[in-house]
N, C-alpha and C positions, 0 to 999 in steps of 0.2 A: 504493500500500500504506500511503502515512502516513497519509494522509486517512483511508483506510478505519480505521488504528487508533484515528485520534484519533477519528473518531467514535463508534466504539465507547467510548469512553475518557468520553467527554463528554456520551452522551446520556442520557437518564432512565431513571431505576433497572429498569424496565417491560424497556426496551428492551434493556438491560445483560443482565438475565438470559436475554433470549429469545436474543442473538443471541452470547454468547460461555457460552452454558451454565451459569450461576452462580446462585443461589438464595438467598432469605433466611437469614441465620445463625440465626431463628427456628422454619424449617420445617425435618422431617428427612426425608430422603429414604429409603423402605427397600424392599428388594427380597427379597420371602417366596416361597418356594414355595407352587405351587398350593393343595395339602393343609391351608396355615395359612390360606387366607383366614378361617374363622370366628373362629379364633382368635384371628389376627392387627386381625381387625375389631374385637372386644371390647378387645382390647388396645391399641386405639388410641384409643380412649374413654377407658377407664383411665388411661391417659397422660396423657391431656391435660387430666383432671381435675386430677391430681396435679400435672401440670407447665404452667399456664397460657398460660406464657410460649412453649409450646413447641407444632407443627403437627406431625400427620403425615400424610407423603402414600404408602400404598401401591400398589406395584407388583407385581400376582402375578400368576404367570405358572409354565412351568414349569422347573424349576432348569437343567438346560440352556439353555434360551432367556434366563433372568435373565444363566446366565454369561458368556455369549455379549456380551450387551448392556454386562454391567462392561466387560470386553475392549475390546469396540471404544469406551470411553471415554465411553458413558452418564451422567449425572449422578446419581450415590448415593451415599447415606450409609451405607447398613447393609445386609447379606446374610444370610438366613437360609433355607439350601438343606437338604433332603429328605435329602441325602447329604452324608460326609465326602470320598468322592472329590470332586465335581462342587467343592465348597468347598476344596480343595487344589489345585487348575489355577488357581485366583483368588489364593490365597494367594502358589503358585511364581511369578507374572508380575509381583509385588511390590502388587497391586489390593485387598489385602485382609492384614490383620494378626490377629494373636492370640483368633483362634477357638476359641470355646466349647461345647463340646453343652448345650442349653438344654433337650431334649423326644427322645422315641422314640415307637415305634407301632409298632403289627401289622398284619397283613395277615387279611383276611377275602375271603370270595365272597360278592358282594354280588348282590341281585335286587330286583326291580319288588318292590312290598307283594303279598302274597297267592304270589307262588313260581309266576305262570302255567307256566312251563317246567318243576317239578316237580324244580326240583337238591335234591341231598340231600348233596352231597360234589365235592371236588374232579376226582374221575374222570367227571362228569358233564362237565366242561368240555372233555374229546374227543369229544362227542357232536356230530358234524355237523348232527344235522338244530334244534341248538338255535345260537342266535344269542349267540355270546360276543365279548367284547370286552377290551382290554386296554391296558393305557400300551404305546407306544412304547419299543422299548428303548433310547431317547439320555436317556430320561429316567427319575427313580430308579424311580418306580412300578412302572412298566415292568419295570427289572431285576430290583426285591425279589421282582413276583410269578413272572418264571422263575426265580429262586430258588427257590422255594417249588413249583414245579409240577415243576421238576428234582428237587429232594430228593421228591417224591410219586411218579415215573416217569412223568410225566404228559406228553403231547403236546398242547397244545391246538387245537381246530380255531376257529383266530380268524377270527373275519369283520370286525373292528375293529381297527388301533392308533394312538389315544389322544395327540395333545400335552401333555395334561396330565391328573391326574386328575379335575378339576373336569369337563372333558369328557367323562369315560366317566361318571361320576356324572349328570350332566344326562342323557345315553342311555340310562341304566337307571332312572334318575326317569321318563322318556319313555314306558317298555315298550316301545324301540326293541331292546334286548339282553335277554334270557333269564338272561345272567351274565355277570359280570366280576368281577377278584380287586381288590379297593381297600383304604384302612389304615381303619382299624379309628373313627379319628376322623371319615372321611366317612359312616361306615353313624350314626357316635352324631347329627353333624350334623342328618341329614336324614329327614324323617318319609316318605320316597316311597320306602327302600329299606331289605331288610331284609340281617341279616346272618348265614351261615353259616359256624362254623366252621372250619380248616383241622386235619389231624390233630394230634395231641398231636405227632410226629416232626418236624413243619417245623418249622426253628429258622430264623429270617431276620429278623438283628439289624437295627433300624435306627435311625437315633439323626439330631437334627438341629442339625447345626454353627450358630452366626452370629458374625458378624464387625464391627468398625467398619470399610469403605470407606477409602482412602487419598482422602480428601477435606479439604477448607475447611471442614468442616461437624463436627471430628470431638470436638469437646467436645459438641455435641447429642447427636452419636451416640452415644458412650457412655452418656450420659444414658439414652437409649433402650435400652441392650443391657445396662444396668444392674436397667433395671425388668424386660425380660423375666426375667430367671433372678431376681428377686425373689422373696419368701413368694407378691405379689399377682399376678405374672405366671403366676407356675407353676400357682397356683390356677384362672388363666382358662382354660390349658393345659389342665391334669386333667378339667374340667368339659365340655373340648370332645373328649373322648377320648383327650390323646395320655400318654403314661408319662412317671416321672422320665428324665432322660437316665442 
């Protein structure tokens, strides 16, 4: 076991990071939910305009599966989860400190360009003989839109669920699904899918937390969670569809 340390201890920085987990105090590590990749992508440019000195490396995926990964002790800097719950089980394990809501978003039904399937409304999405799809409910997506289909009385007849929303998005990019309910940011994102509606009645808040990581890395970090809720961060936000928080 000493040898093993000390070579850890003693060999080239390369090595150092790969095999005890550890990272340049230059690079930030951040862990966004699915929903923010566009977002998140622009804003990582922006960054590192502004900030030279400083690398970002994103991890997106979907908030459940990010939290999962803090947990078992992943290398990160920064979290920015879909939900405030999924962001409070990170916060109680002590993995994650003084979170912020940076961004919100709505929920829309989303379909192929052109509406092949003919949806006009949410009550369409009980229609067996059409192809719907949905997030998972371990993930926010997932729960906002039975949210949203509970407050309408709606049942839906799913033939899909979803890890994340980038996946239902990509399947209705496809004309693999007829409809799926997604936020309101991936219909603005994407020129392969259009966006319907949900009634003036559904009210299904959502808002999205981030955090600095209890990490080695947490003066970057801040850095980083500084500029999202910035004038320039919010502004990249707004343009990719999501709301003030």
């Amino acid at each position: 076991m000493r040898k093993r340390a000390a070579s850890c201890a003693l060999a080239l920085v390369a090595l150092v990071l790969a095999s005890c987990g550890r990272h340049p105090p230059d690079t930030v590590l951040v862990m966004a939910a699915s929903s923010l990749t566009d977002a998140f992508s622009e804003i990582e440019i922006a960054f590192e305009a502004a900030n030279p000195g400083l690398d970002v490396e994103l991890n997106l995926a979907g908030s459940a599966s990010l939290r999962e990964q803090i947990l078992q002790g992943a290398p990160a800097d920064v979290f920015a989860s879909a939900n405030s719950a999924t962001m409070q089980v990170v916060v109680d394990a002590g993995a994650a400190h003084n979170p912020v809501l940076f961004a919100g978003n709505t929920l829309q039904i989303a379909v192929p360009v052109g509406n092949p399937g003919g949806v006009t409304g949410i009550a369409d999405l009980a229609n067996p003989d059409l192809l719907i799809g949905l997030c998972g409910e371990q993930v926010p997506c997932g729960q906002f839109a039975r949210q949203a289909l509970d407050q309408a009385g709606v049942v839906a007849s799913i033939d899909t669920n979803e890890g994340d929303v980038r996946s239902l998005v990509t399947k209705l990019e496809a004309g693999e699904l007829d409809a799926g309910i997604v936020y309101t940011s991936d219909v603005v994102s994407s020129t392969e899918i259009e966006g319907i509606a949900l009634p003036a009645g559904i009210d299904v808040v959502i808002t999205y937390p981030i955090a600095d990581l209890t990490s080695a890395n947490a003066e970057a970090a801040d850095v980083f969670v500084q500029f999202v809720v910035s004038a320039e961060g919010q502004a990249i936000l707004a343009a990719a569809g999501f709301t003030a928080p």
